[in-house]
Every structure is written in C-alpha cells, then in structure tokens.
N, C-alpha and C positions, 0 to 999 in steps of 0.2 A: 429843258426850259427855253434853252436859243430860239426854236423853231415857233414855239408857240406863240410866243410872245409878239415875234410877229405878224403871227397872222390873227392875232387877237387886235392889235392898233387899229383902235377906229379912225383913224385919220388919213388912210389908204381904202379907196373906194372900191379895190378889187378884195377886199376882205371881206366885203359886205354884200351880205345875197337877200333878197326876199324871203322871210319864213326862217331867218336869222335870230336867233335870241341875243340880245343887246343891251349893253346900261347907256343910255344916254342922261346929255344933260339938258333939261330945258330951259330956255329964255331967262325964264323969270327964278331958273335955279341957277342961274352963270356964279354969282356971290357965294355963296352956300356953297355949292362943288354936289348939290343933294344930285344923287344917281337915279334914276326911274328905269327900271327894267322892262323889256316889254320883245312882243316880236315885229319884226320890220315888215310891212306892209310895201313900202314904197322906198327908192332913195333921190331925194330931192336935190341933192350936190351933184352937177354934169363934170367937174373936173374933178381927174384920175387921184388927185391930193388933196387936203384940206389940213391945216395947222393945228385947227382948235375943232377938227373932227369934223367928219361928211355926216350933211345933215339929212333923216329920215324922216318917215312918218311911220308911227306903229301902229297895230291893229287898233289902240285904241283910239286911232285919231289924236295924240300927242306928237309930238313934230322936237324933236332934238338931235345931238349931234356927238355923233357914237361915243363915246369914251373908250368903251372894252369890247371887244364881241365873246361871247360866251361861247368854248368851244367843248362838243361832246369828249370829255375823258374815254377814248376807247383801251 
C-alpha cells in the first residue's frame, strides 16, 4: 500500500502522464468534493507540485485537478 499510494497523489505532477485514468475535481465541484473520472488529455499545471492537485484537461474537454490517479492492479 506504501508505494501505491504515492504514486496515486494527484498533487505531484510527475505521477501524471497523458492517457492516465484519473478522478478529478471540477470548479464547480470544489463544495461537494463530487469526483469525475475521466482520462487525461492534457496537464495544465507547469509546476512539479500542486496542493489541491495539478490541474488537467480530459478527453472530455473537463478541466479539473487530480484527486487520485487510478493505477492498473497488475
């Protein structure tokens, strides 16, 4: 669980790659805490840390900022 854990933290932007399955949170989900799952297209955050999560854009054209990154169980 140690290792996973942190390579799942979205709020380090070297855990985050394009073609990444990811929960973010959007804008207008900040209150809620609601998660939107999606895959990463883009990452719109240039600095290597973010507090409250480096923010992306997903395939769908939704634009939030990581939460968790979803890692293949091999």
């Amino acid at each position: 669980m140690g290792m996973n854990s942190e390579k799942s933290d979205g709020s380090i932007r070297s855990n985050i790659t394009v073609g990444a399955e990811v929960e973010v949170v959007q804008k207008h989900h900040q209150r809620s805490g609601e998660l939107t799952t999606g895959i990463v297209k883009g990452i719109l955050t240039k600095s290597p840390k973010h507090t409250h999560g480096i923010k992306v854009i997903l395939e769908t054209n939704q634009v939030g900022r990581v939460k968790r990154v979803i890692l293949d169980e091999d």
